[in-house]
N, C-alpha and C positions, 0 to 999 in steps of 0.2 A: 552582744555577740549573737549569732544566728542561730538558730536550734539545730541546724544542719553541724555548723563548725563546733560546735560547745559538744554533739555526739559523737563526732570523730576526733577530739581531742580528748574525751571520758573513753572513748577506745584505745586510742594510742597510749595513755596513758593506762590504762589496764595491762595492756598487752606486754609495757614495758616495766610496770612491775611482779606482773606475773616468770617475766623470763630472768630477772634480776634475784628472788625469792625462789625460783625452783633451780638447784645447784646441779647443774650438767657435768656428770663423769664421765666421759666418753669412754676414759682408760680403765675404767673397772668394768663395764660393759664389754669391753674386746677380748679376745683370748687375743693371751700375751703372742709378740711377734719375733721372729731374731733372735740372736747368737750373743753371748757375751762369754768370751773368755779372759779372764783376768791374770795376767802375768806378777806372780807378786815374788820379787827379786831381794827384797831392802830387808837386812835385819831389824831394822831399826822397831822396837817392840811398839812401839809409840804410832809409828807409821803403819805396823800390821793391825792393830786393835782401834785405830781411832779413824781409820781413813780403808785401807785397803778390806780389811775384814768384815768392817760394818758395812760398807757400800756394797761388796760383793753378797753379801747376805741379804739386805735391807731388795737388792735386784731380784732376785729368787722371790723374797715373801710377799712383796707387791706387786710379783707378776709384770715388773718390768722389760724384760725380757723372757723366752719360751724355753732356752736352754741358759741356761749359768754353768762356767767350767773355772777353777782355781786351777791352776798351775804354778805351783812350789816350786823354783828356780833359784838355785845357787844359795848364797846367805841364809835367806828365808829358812832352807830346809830345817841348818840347825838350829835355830830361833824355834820351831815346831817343834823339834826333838827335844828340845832341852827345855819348853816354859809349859808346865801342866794348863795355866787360864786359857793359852795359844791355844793349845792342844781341846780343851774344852768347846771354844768357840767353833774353832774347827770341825769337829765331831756332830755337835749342832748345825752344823751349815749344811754336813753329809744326811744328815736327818731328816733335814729337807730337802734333798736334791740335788744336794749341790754334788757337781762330778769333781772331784779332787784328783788333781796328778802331779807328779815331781818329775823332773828331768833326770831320769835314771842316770846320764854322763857325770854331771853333778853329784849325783846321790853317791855313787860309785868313787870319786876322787874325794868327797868327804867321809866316806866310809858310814851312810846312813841309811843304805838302800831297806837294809831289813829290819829298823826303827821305823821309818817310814811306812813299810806294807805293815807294820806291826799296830800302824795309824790306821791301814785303811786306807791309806793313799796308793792310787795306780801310779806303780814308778813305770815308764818306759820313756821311749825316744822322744822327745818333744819336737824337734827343729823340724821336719815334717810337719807334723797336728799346726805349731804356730806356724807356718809358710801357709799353710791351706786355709788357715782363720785370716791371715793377713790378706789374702788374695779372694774371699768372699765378700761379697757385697752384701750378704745377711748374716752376715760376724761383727762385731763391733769388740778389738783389742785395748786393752786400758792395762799399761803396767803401773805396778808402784816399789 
């Protein structure tokens, strides 16, 4: 082989283990971008602890998103009132940032509104706030 060809393949070959060895974060470099509000409707204790609650939390502390919002909708609410761990995680999530709110109409026909603010959670109007997340294009809605 040529001394010309055997130096640009000792280049090439540097080059491309040099970029394979140095691990590119592009996403820890950026301040976070966007909306996420999570609608979480499903009593199901299983579904709030293993899937809704740790994603929405897990979005917050790796700056996955710039805003994180929970909204406690229906069922959910009294699953929160009623299970201390829920309530735990929860409280954790607001520690770091997380905006918590309940749909007051809801709160109101299950008789939780003042359990809930007793949480820490902003009870007001939801169908508003969700119409305005659903109709942004820097919101990204996820129920469970």
């Amino acid at each position: 082989m040529a001394p010309v060809k055997k130096q640009t393949l000792f280049f090439c070959l540097t080059i491309l283990i040099t970029a394979v060895a140095i691990p590119v974060h592009a996403d820890e470099a950026e301040e976070p971008s966007g909306k996420l509000m999570v609608v979480w409707t499903s009593a199901d204790p299983e579904v709030a602890d293993k899937v809704c609650l740790m994603y929405t939390h897990a979005a917050k502390a790796y700056g996955w998103f710039a805003e994180v919002r929970l909204v406690v909708w229906g069922p959910s609410q009294r699953l929160l009132v009623e299970d201390p761990a829920i309530q735990a995680k929860v409280r954790s999530m607001q520690e770091d940032g997380i905006v918590v709110q309940a749909c007051v109409a809801c709160a109101k026909k299950l008789g939780l509104v003042k359990q809930l603010e007793a949480l820490g959670v902003d009870v007001r109007g939801m169908g508003v706030p969700l119409t305005e997340a659903l109709k942004d294009p820097e919101t990204e809605v996820l129920t469970f």
